[in-house]
C-alpha positions in Angstrom: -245.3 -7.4 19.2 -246.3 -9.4 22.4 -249.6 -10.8 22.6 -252.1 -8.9 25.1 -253.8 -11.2 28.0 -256.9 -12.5 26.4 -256.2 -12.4 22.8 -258.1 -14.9 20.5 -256.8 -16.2 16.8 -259.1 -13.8 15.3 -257.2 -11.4 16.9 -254.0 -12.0 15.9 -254.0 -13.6 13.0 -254.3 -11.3 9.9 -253.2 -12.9 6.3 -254.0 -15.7 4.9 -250.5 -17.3 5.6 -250.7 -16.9 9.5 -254.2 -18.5 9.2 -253.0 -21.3 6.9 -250.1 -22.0 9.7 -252.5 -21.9 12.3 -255.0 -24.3 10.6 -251.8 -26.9 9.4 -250.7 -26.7 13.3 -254.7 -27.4 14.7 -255.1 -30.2 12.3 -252.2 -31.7 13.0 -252.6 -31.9 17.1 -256.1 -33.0 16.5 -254.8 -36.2 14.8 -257.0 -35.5 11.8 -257.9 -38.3 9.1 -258.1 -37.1 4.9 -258.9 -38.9 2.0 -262.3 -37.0 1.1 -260.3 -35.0 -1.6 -257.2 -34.0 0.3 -254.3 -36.1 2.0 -252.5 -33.8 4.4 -253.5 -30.8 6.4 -251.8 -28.3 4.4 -254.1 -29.0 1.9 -257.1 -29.8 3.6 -256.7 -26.3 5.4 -255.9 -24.6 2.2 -259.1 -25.7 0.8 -261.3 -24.6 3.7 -259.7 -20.9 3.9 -260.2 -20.6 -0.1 -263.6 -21.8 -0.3 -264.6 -19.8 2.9 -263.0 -16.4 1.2 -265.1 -18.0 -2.1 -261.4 -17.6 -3.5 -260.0 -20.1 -6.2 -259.4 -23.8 -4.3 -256.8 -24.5 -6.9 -254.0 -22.8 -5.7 -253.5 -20.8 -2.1 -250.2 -18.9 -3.0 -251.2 -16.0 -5.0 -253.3 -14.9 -1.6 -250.9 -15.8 1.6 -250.0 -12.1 2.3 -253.7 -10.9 1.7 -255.3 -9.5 4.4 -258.4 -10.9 6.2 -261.2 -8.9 7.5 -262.1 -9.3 11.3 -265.7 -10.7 9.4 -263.3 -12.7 7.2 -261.3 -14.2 9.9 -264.5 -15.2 12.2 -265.5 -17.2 8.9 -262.3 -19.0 9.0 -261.3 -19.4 12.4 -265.1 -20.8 12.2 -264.9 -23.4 9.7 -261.2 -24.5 10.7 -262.8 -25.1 14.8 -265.9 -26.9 12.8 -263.4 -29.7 11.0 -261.6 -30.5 14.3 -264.2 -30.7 16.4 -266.8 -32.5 14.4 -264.2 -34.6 12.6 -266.5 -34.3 9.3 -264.7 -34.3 5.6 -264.5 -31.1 4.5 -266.6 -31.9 1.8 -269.4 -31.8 4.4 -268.4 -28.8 6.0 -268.3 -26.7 2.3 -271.2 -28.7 1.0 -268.5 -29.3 -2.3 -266.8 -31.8 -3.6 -264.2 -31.7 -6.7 -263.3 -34.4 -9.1 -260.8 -33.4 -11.9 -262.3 -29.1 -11.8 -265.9 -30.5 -11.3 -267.6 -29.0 -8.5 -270.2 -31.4 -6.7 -272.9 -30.5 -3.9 -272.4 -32.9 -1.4 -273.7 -33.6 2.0 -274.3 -36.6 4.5 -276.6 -38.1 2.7 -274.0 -39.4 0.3 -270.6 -40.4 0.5 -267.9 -37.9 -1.0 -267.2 -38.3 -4.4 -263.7 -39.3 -5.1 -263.9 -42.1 -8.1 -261.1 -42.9 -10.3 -263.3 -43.6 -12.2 -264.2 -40.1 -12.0 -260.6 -39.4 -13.0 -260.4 -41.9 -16.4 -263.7 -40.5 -17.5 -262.1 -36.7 -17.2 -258.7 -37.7 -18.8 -259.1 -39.4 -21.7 -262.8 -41.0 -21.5 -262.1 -44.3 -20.7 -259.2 -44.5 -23.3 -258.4 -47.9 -24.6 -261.1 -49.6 -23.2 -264.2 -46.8 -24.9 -262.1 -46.2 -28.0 -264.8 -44.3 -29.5 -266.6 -42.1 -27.6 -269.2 -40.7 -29.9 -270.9 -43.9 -30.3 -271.4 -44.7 -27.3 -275.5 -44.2 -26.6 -276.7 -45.7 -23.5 -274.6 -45.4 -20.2 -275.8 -47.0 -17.0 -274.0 -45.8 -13.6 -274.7 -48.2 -10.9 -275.0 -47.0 -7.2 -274.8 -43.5 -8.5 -274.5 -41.3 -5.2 -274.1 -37.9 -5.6 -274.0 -38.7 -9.5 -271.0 -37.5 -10.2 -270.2 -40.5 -12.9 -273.1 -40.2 -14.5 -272.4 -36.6 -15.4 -268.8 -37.1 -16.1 -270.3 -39.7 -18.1 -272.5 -36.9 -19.9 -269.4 -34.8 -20.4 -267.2 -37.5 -21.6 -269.9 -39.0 -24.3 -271.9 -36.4 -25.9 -274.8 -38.3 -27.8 -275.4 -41.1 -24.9 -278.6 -41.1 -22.6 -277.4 -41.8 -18.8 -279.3 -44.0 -16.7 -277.8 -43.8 -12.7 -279.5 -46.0 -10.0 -279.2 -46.1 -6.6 -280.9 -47.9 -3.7 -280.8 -44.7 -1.4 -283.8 -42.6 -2.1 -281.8 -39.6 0.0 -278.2 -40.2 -2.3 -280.9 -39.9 -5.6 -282.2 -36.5 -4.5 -278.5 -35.3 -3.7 -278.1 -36.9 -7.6 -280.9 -34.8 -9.0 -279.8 -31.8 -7.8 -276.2 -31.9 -9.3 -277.6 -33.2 -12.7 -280.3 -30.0 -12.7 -277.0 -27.7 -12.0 -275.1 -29.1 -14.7 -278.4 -28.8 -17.2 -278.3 -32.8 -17.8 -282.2 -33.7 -16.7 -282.6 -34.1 -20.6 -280.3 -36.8 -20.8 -279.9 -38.2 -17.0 -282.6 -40.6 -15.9 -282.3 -41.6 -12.1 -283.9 -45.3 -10.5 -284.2 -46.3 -7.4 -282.9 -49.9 -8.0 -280.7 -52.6 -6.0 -278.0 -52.5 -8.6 -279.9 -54.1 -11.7 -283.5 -54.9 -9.8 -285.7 -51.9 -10.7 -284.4 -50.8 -14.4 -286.3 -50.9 -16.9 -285.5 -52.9 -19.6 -282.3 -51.9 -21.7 -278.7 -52.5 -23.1 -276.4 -50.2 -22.8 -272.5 -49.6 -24.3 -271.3 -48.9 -21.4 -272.1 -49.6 -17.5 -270.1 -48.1 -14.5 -269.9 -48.3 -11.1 -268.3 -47.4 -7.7 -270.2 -50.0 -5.4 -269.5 -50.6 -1.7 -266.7 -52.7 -1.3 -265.3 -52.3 1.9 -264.8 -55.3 4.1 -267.0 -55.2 7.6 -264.1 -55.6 9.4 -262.6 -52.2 8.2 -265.8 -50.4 8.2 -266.0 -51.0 12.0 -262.7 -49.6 12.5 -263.4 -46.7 10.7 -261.9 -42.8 12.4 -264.5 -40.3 12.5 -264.1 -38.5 9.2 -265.1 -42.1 7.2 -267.9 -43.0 10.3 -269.9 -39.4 8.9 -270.7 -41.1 5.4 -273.7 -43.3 4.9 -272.4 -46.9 6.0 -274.5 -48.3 3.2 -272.0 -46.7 0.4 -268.9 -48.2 2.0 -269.9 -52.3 3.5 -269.7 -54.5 1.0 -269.9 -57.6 2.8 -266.8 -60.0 4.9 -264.5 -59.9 2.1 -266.3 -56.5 0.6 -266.6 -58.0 -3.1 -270.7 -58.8 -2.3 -272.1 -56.5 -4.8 -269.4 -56.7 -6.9 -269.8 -60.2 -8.0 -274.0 -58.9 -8.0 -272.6 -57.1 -11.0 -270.5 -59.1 -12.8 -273.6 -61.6 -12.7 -275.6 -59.1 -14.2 -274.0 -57.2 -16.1 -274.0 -59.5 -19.6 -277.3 -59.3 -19.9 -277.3 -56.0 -19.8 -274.5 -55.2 -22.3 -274.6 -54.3 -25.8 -272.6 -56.7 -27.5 -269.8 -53.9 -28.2 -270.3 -52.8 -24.8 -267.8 -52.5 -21.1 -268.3 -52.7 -18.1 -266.0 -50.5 -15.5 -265.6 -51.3 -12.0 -263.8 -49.5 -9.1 -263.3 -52.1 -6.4 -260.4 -50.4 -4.2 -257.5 -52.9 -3.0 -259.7 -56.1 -4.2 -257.7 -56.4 -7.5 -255.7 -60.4 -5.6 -259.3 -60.9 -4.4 -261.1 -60.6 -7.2 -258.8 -62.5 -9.5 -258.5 -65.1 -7.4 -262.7 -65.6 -7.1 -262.9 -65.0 -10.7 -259.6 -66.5 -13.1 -261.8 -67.4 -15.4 -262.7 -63.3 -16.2 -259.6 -61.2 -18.5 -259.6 -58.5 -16.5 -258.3 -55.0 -17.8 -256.9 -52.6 -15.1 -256.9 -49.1 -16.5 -254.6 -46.5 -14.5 -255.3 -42.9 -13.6 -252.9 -40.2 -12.4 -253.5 -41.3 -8.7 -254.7 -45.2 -9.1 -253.4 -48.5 -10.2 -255.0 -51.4 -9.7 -258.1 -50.1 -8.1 -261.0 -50.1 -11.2 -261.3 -53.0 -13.4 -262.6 -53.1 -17.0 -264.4 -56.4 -19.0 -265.7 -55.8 -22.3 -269.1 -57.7 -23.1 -267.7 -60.7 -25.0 -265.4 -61.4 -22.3 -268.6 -62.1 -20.0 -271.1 -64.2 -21.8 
């Protein structure tokens, strides 16, 4: 059937599958950038028509030949014109972010969780380096965001107390509002702190942490899509390990003498090693990351 003069997409477009073609095809001659919980337009388009239909994100087959309402397809054609023309994640744009099935509110006041951390904690709870998970009582997250660790941290150890600190007053509020709609406030406490300055006093068996650690240099070259998160979550100084060694100054004294600390430090790993050759590091893997989070157990660090 030809087209009549004046035609829009919400027009013509119908099922889900010509509207996930139409997206793939938009994103693509946009020049779109991913990496805030997709990779590729397909997938990045297949989230935003699912969670604009309030449909399943995991999986857009079982709905390509459904068809759209004109309501329906106003709400999509919306959203899709939204991501290319404000270049923000899609995170943003939904207000949701995912790690491993766990549904985050997110907005611009905190960068978009993606942590593989976030991914070891789901997976097998730290594994080899938290060999027993149920004694494990005190948890500190460091620069906590969203705090997204520190309830996958709940999750993962069922009789610790979480402590999660941030230095951004707006990323803790964004934090309180996920721990109230997970049930945690019981057992989350959150700090406005510069990584150890403004805890109280404790120990704890296990502290984590997705700092800042890009370099400057990369930060100023960021596209778009990485410009609309808070710059303070991403600059971590010249060579981007500034709060990182912060951390691994602090951290003994604040360790249980059992207790890890777990790092995510992004492509810092030669870096890191090279400043440090007197640490052992660990480098526990997830399903998408090697090399990128770093693990020292207490003893290793005194």
């Amino acid at each position: 059937m030809t087209a009549k003069a004046g035609q829009t997409p919400v027009d013509e477009l119908v099922r889900i599958r010509d509207w996930l073609r139409y997206a793939v095809t938009s994103m693509n001659r946009a020049g779109l950038v991913y990496g805030h919980g997709t990779t590729n337009a397909v997938d990045e388009a297949a989230y935003l028509i699912l969670a604009t239909l309030d449909l399943p994100i995991e999986d857009i087959n079982p709905w390509l030949d459904c068809r759209l309402t004109l309501a329906e397809r106003e709400a999509v054609n919306a959203v899709i014109s939204k991501r290319i023309e404000t270049r923000k994640p899609a995170a943003y744009i939904t207000n949701a972010a995912y790690i491993q099935g766990h549904k985050f509110y997110v907005d611009e006041r905190v960068i978009v969780p993606r942590s593989f951390i976030g991914e070891l904690l789901v997976q097998d709870h730290l594994g080899t380096i938290v060999p027993a998970p149920l004694a494990v009582r005190r948890v500190l997250d460091l620069c906590t965001g969203s705090g997204c660790l520190a309830i996958l941290a709940a999750l993962a150890f069922p009789n610790a107390e979480i402590d999660a600190s941030d230095i951004s007053e707006d990323a803790l509020a964004v934090a309180r509002r996920n721990i109230a709609d997970y049930g945690l406030e019981t057992r989350i406490r959150t700090f406005k702190a510069d990584l150890f300055e403004g805890l109280p006093p404790a120990t704890y068996d296990l502290i984590i942490s997705n700092p800042p650690y890009v370099t400057a240099e990369a930060v100023a070259a960021f596209p778009p899509e990485y410009q609309a998160e808070p710059t303070l979550a991403h600059i971590g100084g010249v060579d981007g390990m500034d709060l990182v060694r912060r951390i691994l100054d602090g951290a003994p004294s604040r360790l249980s003498a059992d207790g890890s600390l777990v790092v995510e430090i992004g492509t810092g790993q030669e870096a890191l090693e090279a400043s440090r050759p007197d640490l052992p590091f660990l480098w526990p893997d997830s399903e998408t990351s090697e090399g990128e989070v770093f693990a020292l157990h207490a003893v290793d660090l005194k």
